[in-house]
C-alpha positions as CSV (number, residue, x, y, z in Angstrom):
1,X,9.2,-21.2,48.8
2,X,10.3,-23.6,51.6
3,X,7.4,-23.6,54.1
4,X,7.8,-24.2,58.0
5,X,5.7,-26.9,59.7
6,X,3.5,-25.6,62.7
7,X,1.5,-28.3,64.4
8,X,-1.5,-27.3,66.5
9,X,-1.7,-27.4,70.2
10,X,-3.8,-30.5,70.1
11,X,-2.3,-31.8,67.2
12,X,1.2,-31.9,69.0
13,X,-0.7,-33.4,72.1
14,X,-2.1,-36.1,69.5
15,X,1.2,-37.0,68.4
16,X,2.9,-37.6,72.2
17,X,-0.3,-39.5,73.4
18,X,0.3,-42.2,70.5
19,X,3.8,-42.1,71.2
20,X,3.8,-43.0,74.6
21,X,1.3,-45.8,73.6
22,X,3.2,-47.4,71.1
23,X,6.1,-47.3,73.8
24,X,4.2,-48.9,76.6
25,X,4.0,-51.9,73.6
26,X,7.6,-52.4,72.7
27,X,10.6,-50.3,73.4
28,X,11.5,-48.2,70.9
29,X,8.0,-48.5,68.4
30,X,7.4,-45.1,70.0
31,X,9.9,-43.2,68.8
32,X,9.1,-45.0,65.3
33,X,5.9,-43.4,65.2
34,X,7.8,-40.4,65.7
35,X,9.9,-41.0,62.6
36,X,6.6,-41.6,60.3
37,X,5.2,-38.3,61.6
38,X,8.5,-36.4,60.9
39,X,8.7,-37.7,57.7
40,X,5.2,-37.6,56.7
41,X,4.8,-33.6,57.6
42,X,8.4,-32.9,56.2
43,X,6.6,-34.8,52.5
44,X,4.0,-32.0,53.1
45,X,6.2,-28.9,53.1
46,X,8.1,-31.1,50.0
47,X,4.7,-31.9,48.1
48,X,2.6,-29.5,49.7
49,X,-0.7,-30.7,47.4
50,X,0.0,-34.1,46.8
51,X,-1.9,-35.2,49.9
52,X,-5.7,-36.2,49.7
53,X,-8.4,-33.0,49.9
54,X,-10.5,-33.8,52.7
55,X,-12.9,-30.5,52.9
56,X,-13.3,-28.2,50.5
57,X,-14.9,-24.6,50.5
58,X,-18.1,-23.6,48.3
59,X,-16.3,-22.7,45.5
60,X,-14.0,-26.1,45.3
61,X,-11.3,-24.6,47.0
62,X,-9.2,-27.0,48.9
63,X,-9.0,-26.7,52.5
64,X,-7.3,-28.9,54.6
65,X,-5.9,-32.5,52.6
66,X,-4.2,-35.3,54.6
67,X,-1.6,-38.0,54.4
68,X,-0.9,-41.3,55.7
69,X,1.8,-42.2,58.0
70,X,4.1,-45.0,56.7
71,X,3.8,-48.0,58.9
72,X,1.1,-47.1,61.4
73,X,-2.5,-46.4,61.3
74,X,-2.3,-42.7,61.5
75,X,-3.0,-40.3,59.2
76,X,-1.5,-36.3,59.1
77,X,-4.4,-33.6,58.8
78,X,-2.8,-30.4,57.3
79,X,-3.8,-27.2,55.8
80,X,-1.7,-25.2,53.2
81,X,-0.9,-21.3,54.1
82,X,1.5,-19.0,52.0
83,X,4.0,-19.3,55.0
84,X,3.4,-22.7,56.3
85,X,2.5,-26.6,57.1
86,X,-0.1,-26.3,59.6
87,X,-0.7,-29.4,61.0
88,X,-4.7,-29.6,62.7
89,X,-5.0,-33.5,63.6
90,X,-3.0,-36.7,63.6
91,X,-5.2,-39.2,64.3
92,X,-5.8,-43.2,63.7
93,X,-7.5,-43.3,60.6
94,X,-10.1,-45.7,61.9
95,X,-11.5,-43.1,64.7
96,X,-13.3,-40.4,65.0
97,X,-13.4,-39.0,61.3
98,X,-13.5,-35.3,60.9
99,X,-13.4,-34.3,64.9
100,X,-10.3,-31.9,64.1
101,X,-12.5,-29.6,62.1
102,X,-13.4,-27.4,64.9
103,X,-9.9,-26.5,65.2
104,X,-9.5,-25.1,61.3
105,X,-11.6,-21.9,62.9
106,X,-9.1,-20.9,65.7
């Protein structure tokens, strides 16, 4: 089963705010950043358990597992559906840990 990728509102909003910063740096790191995510989330549909568990239910059921982008400090938060990638948080790895998990409940 080939799943889609689905990223969530603020997740997509994540991903263009770091853009645009790495941009304002030097031309063309933005869209560099772009690539990592790409091929970071497209990994996850690939290898859709391969990346780290980061919360699990009560009964040791993964939840949501993540994976770091190649060449930046920014890591991909995703949970695993029958149908999908769904992408909660990409975030620097250094900040704010576990701030995306109000969005698992929408």
């Amino acid at each position: 089963m080939i799943r889609k990728i689905r990223f969530h509102p603020l997740a997509a909003a994540e991903v263009v705010e770091a853009q645009l910063w790495y941009e304002t740096r030097v031309a063309g790191l933005g869209d560099r950043l772009l690539g990592a995510v790409q091929g970071t989330t497209e990994g996850a549909v690939r290898w859709p358990n391969a990346g780290t568990p980061t919360r699990n239910d009560a009964m040791g059921k993964v939840l949501e597992r993540k994976v770091a982008t190649p060449g930046f400090p920014y890591v991909v938060v995703y949970r695993v559906t029958d149908l999908d990638i769904e992408v909660l948080a990409v975030h620097h790895e250094r900040r704010r840990p576990l701030y995306w998990v109000a969005r698992t409940d929408e």
